[in-house]
Each structure stands twice: as C-alpha cells, then as structure tokens.
C-alpha positions as CSV (number, residue, x, y, z in Angstrom):
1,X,115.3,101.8,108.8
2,X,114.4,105.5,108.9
3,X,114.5,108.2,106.4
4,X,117.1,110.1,108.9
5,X,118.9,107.1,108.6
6,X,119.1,107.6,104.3
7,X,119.6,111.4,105.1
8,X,122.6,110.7,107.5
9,X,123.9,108.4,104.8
10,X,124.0,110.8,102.2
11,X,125.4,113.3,104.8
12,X,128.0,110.8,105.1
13,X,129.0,110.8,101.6
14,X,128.9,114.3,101.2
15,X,131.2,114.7,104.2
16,X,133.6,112.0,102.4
17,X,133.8,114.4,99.5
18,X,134.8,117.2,101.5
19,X,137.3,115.6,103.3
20,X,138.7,114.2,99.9
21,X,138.9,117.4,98.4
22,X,140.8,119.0,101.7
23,X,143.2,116.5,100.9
24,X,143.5,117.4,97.5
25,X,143.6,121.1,98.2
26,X,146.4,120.3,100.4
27,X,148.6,118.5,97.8
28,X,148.3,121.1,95.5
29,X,148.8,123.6,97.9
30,X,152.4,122.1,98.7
31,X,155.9,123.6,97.7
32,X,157.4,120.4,97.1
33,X,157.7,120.9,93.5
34,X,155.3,118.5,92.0
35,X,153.8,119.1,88.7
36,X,150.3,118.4,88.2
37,X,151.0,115.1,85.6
38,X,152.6,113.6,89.3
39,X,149.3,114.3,90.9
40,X,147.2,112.2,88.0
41,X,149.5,109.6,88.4
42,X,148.4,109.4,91.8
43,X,145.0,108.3,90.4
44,X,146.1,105.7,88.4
45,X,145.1,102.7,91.0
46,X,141.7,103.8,91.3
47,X,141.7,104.3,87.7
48,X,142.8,101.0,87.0
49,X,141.0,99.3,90.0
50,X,137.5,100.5,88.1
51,X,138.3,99.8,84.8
52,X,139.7,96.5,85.9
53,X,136.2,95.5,88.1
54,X,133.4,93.8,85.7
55,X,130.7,94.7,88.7
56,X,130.1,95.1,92.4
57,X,127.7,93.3,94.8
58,X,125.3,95.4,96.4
59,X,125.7,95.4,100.5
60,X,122.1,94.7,101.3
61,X,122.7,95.3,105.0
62,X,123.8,99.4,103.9
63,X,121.3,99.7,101.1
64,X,117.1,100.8,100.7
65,X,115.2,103.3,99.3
66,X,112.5,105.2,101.4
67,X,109.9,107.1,100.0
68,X,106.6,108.5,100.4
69,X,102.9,107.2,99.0
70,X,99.9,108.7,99.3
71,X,96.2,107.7,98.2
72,X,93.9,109.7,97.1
73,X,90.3,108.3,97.6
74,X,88.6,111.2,96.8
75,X,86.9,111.8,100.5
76,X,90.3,111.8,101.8
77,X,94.0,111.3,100.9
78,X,95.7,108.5,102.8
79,X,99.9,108.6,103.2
80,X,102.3,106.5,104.4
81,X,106.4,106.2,104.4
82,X,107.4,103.3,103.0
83,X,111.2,101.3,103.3
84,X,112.1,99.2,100.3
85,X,114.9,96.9,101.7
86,X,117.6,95.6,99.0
87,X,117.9,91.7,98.9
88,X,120.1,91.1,96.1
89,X,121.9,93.7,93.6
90,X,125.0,94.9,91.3
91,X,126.3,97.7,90.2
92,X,129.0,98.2,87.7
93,X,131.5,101.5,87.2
94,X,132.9,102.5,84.0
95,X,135.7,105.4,83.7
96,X,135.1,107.4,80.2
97,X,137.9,110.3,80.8
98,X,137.5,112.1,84.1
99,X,133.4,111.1,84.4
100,X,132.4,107.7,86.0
101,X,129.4,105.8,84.5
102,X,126.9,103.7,86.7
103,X,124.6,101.2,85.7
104,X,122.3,100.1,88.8
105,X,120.2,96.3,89.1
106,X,118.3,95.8,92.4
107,X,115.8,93.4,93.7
108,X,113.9,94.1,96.9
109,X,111.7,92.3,99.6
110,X,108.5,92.8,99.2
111,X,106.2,94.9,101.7
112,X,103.5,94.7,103.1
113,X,101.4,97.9,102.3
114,X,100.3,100.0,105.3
115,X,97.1,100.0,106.6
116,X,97.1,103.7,106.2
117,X,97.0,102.9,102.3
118,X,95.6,99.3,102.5
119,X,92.7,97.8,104.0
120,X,93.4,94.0,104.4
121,X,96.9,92.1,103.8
122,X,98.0,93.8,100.5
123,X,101.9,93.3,99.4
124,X,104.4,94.2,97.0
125,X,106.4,91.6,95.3
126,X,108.2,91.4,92.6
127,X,110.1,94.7,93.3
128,X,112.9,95.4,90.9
129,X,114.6,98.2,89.9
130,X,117.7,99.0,86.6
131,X,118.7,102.3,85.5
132,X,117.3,103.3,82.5
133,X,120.6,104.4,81.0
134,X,123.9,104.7,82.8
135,X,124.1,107.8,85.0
136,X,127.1,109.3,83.6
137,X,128.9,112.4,85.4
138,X,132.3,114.4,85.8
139,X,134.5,113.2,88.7
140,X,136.6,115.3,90.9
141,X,139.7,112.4,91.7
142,X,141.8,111.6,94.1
143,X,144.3,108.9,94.8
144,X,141.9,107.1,96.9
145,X,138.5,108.9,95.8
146,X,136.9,109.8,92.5
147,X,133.2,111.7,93.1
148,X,130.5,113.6,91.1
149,X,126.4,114.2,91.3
150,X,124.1,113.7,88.9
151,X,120.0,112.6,88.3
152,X,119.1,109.0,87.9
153,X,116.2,107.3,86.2
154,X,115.2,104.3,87.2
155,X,113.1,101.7,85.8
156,X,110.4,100.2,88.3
157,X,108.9,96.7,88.2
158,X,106.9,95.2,90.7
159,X,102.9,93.5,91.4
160,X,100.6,93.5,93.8
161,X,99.7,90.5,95.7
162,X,96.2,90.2,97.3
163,X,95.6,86.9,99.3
164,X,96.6,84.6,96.5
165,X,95.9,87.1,93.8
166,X,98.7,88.8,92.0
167,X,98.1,91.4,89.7
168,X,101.0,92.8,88.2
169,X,101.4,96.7,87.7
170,X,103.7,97.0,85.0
171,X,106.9,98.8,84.5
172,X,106.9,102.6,86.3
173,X,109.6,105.4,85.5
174,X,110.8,107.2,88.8
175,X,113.3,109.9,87.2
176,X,115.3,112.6,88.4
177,X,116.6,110.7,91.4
178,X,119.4,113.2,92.9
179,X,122.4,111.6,93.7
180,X,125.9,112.1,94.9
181,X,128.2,108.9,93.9
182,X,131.8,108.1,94.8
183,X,133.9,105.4,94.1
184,X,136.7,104.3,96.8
185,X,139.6,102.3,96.8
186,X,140.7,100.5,100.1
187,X,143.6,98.3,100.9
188,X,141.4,95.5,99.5
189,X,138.0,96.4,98.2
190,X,136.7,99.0,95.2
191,X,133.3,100.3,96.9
192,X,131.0,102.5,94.9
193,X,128.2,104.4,97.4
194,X,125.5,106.3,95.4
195,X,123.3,108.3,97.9
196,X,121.0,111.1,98.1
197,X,117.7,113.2,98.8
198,X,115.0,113.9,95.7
199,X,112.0,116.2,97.1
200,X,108.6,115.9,95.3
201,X,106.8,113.7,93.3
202,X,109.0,111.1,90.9
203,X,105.9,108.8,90.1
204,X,101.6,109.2,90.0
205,X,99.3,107.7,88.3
206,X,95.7,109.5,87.2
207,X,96.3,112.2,89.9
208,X,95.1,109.4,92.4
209,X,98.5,107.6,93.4
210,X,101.6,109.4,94.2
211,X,105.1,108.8,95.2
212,X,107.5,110.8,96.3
213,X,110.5,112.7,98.5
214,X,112.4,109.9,97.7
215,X,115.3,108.7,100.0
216,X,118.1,106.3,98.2
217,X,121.5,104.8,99.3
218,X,123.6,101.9,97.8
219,X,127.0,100.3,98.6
220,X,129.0,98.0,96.3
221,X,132.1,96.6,96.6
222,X,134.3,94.1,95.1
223,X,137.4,92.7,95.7
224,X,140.5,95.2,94.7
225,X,141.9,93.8,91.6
C-alpha cells in the first residue's frame, strides 16, 4: 500500500462528511414543518446502535499506518517509508452526549527494515499499538452518520529481531495523531473509519532516530444490533 493510498482514504472520509452534512443542511432547510426534537429523533438508531455495540473488529484488508524513518549515522542520514499492515484489531465507540469516544487496539505484521535503514535482515516484530486514553470529540449527527476530528496518542510496542536475536525496544509514545472519525450505520453493520494525515515528527530518540509524517486509516464494523 502507498501513502496516496492513506491520503485518498482520508479524502474519502472527509468527502463522507461533506456529503452528510449536505444532507443535513437540506433537512433543515425544508418547509415541511419539522421541529428540531423530530430531527434528533432521527439519530436515535445510530445512537442506539453505538451504545448498544461492546466493540468492532478491525478490517485488516482497509487498515495500515505509513510513516516515515530516518537514520541519522552521523556521516549521513538514511530514510525510508515504511507500511505497517494491521493483522488483528478492535476498536470500541462510546456516545457521552453529542461527542463519540474511541478506544483503539492493533497488532501488526512485522517488517522487514529497509536496507536504506538496515544493513542485513533486520525486522520488526512484536508491533502493537492502544490509545493512550480514549480520543474523545464533539460529533456533528445524522440519521445515518455521526463525525468529529480530534489528536490521538498512541501507545507503541514492538522489538527488533536480528537473525535469532530479539531485543526488545520498549514502549514509544507517537502523539498528536490528526484524525477525522465517523461512525456509520448501514442496513446491517455499525462501521467506525478513523483516518487522517499528521505532518512532522511524532517519535525520535537521542536526535538520531526519527519518525514521522504519519499516514493512518482504520475500519471496524460489527454486526447492527
């Protein structure tokens, strides 16, 4: 997977959003005499359908991270894009009021570092990833769509296997993670997509290894209750 392909996933949700808020726009804009309780009440599926869901499995064939790592080796700095595919995850969605609360847990193939980093056959394993504390933000709703942005820290745990060597790294903070989240109701699913762009760096360590310009997108879903 590419970065343009993270970038036209977040376009994608962004476009969502703005095609649920024409729709809103035009129910309110209507002279049919509807008074705004009658439009909350629309939202009571979705509302239900999310506090109703304990958690959503993580659609590993629509979710990764991509990011950017470079090395600095003091003669030169070495840089590479890296794709962390998602094996397994969950998410789960809470409603508090009109703001929606995500928790995030996902475990991811390892990767082999490239040799623009790495000399030999270096990997990641071990790769996991939780929120540090549910990203929690104000929803614009629909009867079909409730969305909001926010900044998500994650919690990043992984080691680094050399030939039959592993050496693990410890727990890493990547924080400030832009996202734009929305939670959907279809005929039969709830899906939850979190997506976005975050320029610069989100993790270095001792001004020699950096990572950064981070790409992200999840889908959940679980079966409409």
């Amino acid at each position: 997977m590419s970065r343009t392909t993270f970038r036209s996933a977040a376009t994608s949700l962004s476009l969502l959003s703005a095609l649920a808020a024409t729709a809103l726009a035009g129910c309110d804009g209507g002279d049919d005499g509807d008074d705004d309780g009658d439009h909350r009440d629309d939202t009571a599926p979705l509302r239900a359908a999310i506090a109703a869901a304990p958690e959503l499995l993580v659609d590993v064939r629509h979710s990764a991270v991509a990011l950017h790592a470079s090395l600095d080796r003091g003669e030169r700095v070495d840089e590479a894009d890296v794709t962390l595919l998602v094996e397994h995850g969950v998410a789960a969605v809470a409603r508090d009021g009109e703001a929606l609360s995500i928790d995030l847990s996902l475990a991811f193939a390892s990767v082999a570092l490239p040799s623009d980093l790495a000399s030999g056959e270096l990997r990641l394993i071990d790769l996991d990833a939780t929120t540090v504390a549910p990203l929690t933000c104000t929803a614009t709703w629909t009867s079909v769509v409730a969305w909001c942005g926010g900044t998500l820290d994650v919690l990043l745990t992984w080691s680094l296997q050399d030939g039959d060597r592993v050496i693990p790294l410890g727990a890493q903070s990547l924080r400030g993670l832009e996202v734009s989240v929305a939670a959907m109701l279809g005929e039969d699913t709830l899906t939850l997509q979190l997506a976005g762009d975050t320029e610069g760096t989100v993790w270095s360590w001792a001004g020699i290894a950096e990572l950064r310009d981070v790409s992200l997108h999840v889908m959940a879903e679980a079966p409409r209750p």
